[in-house]
N, C-alpha and C positions, 0 to 999 in steps of 0.2 A: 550408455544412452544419453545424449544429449538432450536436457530440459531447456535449453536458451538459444532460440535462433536468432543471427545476427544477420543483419544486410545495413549498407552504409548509399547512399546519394546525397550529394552536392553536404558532405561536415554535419550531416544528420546521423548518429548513427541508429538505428532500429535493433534494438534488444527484445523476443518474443517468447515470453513465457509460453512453454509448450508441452505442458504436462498433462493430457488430454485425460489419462486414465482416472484422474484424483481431483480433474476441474483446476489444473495450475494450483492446487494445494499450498502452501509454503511446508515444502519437507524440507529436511535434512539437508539432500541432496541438492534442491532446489537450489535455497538458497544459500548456499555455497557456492555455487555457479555461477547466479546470477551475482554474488560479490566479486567472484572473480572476472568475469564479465567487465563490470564496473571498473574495475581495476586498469584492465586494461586501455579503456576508454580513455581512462583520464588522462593517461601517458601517450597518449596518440596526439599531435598536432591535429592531424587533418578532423577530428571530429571537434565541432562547433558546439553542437548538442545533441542529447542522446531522447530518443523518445523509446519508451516502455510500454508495450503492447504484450497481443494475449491473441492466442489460437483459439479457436470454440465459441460457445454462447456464454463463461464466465471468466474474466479478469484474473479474478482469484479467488477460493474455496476460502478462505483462511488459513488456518495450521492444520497442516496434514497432521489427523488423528491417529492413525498409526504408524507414523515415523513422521514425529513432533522435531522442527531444531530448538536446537542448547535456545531459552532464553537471551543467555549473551549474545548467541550468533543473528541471530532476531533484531536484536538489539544494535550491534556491529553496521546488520546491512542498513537497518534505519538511517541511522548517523554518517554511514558511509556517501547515501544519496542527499542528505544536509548538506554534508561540507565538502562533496564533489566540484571541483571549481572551474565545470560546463551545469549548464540549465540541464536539466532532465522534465522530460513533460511525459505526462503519460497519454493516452489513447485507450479510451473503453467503448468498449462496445457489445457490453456483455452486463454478465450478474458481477457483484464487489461482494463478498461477506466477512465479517471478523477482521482478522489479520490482515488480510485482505485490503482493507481499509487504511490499517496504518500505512501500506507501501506506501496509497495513492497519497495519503497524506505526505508523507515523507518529501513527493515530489513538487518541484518549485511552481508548475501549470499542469494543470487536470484537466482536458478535454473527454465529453461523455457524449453519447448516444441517446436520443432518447428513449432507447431502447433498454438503457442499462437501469439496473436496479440496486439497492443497497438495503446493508442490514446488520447492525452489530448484534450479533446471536449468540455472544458471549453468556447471557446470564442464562439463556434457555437451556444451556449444557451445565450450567453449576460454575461456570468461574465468571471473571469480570474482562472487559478491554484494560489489561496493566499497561503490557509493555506499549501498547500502539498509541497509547494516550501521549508517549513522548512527542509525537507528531500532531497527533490533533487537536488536543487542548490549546497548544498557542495557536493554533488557525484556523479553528473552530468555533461559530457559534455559541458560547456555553450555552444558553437557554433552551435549546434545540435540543444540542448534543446531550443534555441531562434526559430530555424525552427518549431521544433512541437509545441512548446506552441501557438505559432502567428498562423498555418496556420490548428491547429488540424489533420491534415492529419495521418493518418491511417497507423504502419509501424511492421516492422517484430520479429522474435526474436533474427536475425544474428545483428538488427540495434538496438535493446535493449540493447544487450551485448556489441555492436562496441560503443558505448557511455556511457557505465557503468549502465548503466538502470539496467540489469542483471547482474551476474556474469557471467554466463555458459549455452549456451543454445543447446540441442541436440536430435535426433529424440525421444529417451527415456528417460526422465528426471529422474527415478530412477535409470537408469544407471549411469545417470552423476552425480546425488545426493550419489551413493553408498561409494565411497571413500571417500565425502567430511564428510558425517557420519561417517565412521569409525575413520579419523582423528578427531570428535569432539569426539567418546566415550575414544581415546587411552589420550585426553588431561586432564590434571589435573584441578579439576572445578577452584579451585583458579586461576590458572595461567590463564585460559578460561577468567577472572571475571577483572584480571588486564587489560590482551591483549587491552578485549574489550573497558575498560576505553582511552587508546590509540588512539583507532581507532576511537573514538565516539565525541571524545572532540572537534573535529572543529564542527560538527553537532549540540551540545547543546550550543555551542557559540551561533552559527544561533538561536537555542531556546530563549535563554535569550535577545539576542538582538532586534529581529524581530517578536517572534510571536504577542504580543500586537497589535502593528499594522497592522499584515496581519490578526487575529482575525478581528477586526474594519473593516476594509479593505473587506473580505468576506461576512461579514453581511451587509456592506454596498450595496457591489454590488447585494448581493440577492435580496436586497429589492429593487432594480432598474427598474423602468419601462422596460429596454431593458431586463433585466432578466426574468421578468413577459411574455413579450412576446415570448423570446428565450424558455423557459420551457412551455406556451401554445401552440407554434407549435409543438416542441417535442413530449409532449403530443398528439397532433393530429396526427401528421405522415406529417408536411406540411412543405413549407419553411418558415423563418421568416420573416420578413416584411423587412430587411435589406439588402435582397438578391440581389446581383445585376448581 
C-alpha cells in the first residue's frame, strides 16, 4: 500500500501523506517512504521545490501508537528535510498533533488554513516532545513553546504563525502558497541550495549536538510505565490515572 502520493507541475514537486486510516500517523512505514520519497527528489533536476501535503481533515496524528518508527528513523527524516538542498514547504489544511509538528518544523515555509489546528499532546500520554524539539526549538518561539509543550493545550493557526510555528497562515492556503511558489520556480536551483545552507545551519547545529540524547531520551520515556499508561487510556478514550 502506498502512504505517499506524488504529482509534479512546473519543478514543484507534491509529496501527499496519505494514510487515512491512522490520520497520516508517522508509522514505521510511513516514514520510510516518505524518506525514500525525499530521496528521490533531491536527485531529480527537474524538481525546484517539493511542497508536503496531507489527504483528510489531519496533516498528521503524530506517532503512530501502534507501529511507532525507530527513533533514529524519526530522526533521519527530520535532518533529511534540513539539509535537502531544494526548499520543501508544507501545505496544511487540517489538524498538526505531536510528531506531527516536528515534520512541519523540520520544513523550510509552513503554509496553514485557517482551518488547521495544533497541539503538542506529548505530556498528556506520559512522555515529552524529545525528538521534534531538534526542529523546533531553533525556530520557535521559546516563551510560547514553554506554554504548549507543558500544558498540551490545543491552539490556532493565527498562534502557529504569531510564534513561527508556520510561516503564513490564511482562509485559502493556495492562495497564500501561490506567490511563495512562483518566487521558488523564478529562483536559480543553486542559489535556492546555497540560501538554504544559511538558513539551516543553526538547526543542524541542534542535530549534531543534541539528537543522541534526545534519541535515548525518547525511547527512554516510551518505555515508561507513565507512558504505558498515558497510551492505554488514549487508546480507551479514558482519563489517565494521573488526572487530577
Amino acid at each position: 500500500m502506498t502512504l505517499i502520493g506524488r504529482t509534479r507541475a512546473r519543478g514543484i514537486e507534491t509529496l501527499t501523506l496519505d494514510s487515512p486510516h491512522n490520520r497520516n500517523a508517522l508509522s514505521a512505514a510511513l516514514v520510510g517512504e516518505l524518506a525514500s520519497c525525499l530521496a528521490d527528489c533531491a536527485k531529480e533536476d527537474a524538481v525546484r521545490a517539493i511542497v508536503l501535503t496531507h489527504t483528510g481533515n489531519t496533516f498528521s496524528a503524530g506517532a503512530d501508537l501502534k507501529d511507532p518508527p525507530d527513533p533514529a528513523a524519526l530522526v533521519g527524516l527530520l535532518r533529511q528535510i534540513v539539509e535537502l538542498g531544494k526548499p520543501v514547504v508544507a501545505r496544511v489544511t487540517g489538524h498538526v498533533r505531536a510528531g506531527g509538528l516536528g515534520l512541519l518544523a523540520a520544513c523550510d515555509i509552513a503554509a496553514a488554513s485557517t482551518e488547521s489546528t495544533f497541539a503538542f499532546t506529548e505530556v498528556r500520554i506520559g512522555v515529552a516532545p524529545a525528538v521534534i524539539s531538534l526542529t523546533l526549538l531553533p525556530r520557535t518561539d521559546p516563551r510560547a513553546l514553554a506554554r504548549h509543550y507543558l500544558t498540551g493545550e490545543r491552539f490556532d493557526a493565527a498562534e502557529a504563525a504569531r510564534i513561527g510555528l508556520v510561516t503564513t497562515a490564511g482562509d485559502d492556503v493556495d492562495a497564500v502558497l501561490e506567490p511563495i511558489l512562483a518566487g521558488l520556480r523564478r529562483a536559480a536551483p543553486e542559489a535556492l541550495a546555497e540560501t538554504k545552507q544559511l538558513l539551516t545551519a543553526r538547526v543542524l547545529e541542534t542535530f549534531d549536538r543534541d539528537a543522541a540524547h534526545l534519541t535515548a531520551l525518547s525511547a527512554r520515556l516510551f518505555a515508561s510505565p507513565h507512558a504505558r499508561e498515558g497510551m492505554t487510556a488514549f487508546l480507551e478514550r479514558r482519563d489517565p490515572s494521573w488526572l487530577v
